[in-house]
C-alpha positions in Angstrom: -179.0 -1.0 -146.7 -177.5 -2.4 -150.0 -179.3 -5.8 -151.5 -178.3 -8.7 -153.3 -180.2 -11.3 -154.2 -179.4 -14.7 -156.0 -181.0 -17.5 -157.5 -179.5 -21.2 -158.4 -181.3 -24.1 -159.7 -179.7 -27.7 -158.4 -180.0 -31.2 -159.8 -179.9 -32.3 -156.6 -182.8 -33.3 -153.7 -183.9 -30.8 -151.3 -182.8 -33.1 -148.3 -179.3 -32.7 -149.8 -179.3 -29.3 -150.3 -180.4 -28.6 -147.3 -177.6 -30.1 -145.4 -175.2 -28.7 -147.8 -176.6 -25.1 -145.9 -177.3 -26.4 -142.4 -174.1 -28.8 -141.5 -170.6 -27.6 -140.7 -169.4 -30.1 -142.7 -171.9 -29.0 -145.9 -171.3 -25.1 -145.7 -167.2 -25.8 -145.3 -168.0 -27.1 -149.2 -169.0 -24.2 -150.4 -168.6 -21.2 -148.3 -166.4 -21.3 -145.7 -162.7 -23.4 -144.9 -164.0 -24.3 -141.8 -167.6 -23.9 -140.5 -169.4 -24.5 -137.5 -173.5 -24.4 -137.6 -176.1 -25.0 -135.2 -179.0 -24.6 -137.5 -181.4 -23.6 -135.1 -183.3 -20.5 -133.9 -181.0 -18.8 -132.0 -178.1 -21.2 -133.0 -174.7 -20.1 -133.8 -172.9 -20.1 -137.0 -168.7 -19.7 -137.1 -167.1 -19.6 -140.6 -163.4 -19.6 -141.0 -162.4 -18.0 -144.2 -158.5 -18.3 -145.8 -157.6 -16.3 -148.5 -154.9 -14.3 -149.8 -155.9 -11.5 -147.0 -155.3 -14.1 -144.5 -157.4 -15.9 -142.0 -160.9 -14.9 -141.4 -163.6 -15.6 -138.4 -166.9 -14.1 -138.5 -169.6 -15.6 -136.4 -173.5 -15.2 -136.6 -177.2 -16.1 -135.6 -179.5 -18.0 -137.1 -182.6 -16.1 -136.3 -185.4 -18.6 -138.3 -185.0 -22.0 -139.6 -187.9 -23.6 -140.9 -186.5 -27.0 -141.3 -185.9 -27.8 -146.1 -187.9 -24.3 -146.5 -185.9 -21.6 -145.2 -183.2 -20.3 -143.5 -182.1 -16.3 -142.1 -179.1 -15.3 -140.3 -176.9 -12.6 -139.5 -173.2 -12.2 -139.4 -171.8 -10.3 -136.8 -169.3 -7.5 -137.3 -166.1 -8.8 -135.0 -165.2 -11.1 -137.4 -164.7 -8.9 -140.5 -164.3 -9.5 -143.9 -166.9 -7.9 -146.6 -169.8 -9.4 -145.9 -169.9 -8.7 -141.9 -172.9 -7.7 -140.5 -175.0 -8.7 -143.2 -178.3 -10.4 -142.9 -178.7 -13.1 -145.3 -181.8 -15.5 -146.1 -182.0 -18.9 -148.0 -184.8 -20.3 -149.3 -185.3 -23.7 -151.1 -188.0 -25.3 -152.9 -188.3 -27.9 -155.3 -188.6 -26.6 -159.0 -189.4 -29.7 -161.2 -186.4 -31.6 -161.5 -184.4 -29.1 -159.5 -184.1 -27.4 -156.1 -184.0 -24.0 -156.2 -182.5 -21.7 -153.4 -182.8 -18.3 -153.7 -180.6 -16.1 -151.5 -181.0 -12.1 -150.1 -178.4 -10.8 -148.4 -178.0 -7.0 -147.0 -175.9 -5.0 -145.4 -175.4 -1.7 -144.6 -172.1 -1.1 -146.0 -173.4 -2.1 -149.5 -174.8 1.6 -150.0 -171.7 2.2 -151.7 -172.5 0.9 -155.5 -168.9 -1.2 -156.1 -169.4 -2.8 -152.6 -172.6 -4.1 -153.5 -171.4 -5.1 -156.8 -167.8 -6.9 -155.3 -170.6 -8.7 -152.7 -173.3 -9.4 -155.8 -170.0 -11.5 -157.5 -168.8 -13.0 -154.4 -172.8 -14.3 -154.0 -172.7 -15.5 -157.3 -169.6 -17.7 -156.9 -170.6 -18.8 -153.7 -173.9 -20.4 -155.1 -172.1 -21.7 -158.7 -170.1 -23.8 -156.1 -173.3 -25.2 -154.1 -174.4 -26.4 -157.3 -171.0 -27.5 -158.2 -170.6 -29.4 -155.2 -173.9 -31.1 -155.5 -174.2 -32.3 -158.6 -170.4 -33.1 -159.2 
């Protein structure tokens, strides 16, 4: 299974960045159009992605929450897209004035090298706008 793994720091409270990856209204910000989360074990995630490909649903589990620390889910593969069934884990912590999340995500479909790399950039810009959106 292809890997990529992520790191931002954010000016911004842990509390804050927490709900900004836990609450519909918080992920719709920065990854999704739309987004539905019950950020729970065992809780279901919905994302609703529009982009010049179309409209987009891929839905997932939340397999372990441990409430400001950490966060793992996996997207199923009925909804699409490039990043279905991928597993992906957040963890936050505060780093002196910052909050850091760091993020893994694999899948097996990033064995192929430019898959990896086109998920690696999506990742990247995904995260740039969690810290946009939190400290703008």
């Amino acid at each position: 299974m292809g890997t990529v793994r992520q790191q931002v720091g954010i000016v911004a409270g842990t509390r804050d960045v927490w709900r900004a990856l836990t609450t519909g209204e918080g992920v719709a910000r920065w990854w999704a159009t739309e987004a539905r989360v019950d950020a729970r074990d065992g809780g279901l995630i919905v994302l609703v992605e529009e982009d010049a490909e179309g409209r987009r649903e891929q839905r997932g589990l939340f397999h372990e929450v441990r409430p400001v620390r950490k966060i793992e889910l996996a997207l199923d593969h009925r909804g699409g897209g490039p990043d279905a069934t991928s597993r992906v884990c957040f963890t936050v912590a505060r780093d002196g004035d910052e909050t850091r999340v760091a993020m893994t995500a694999s899948a097996a479909a990033w064995d192929d090298e430019a898959v990896r790399q086109a998920a690696d950039q999506r990742w990247k810009v995904r995260l740039e706008k969690l810290r946009g959106v939190l400290e703008g």
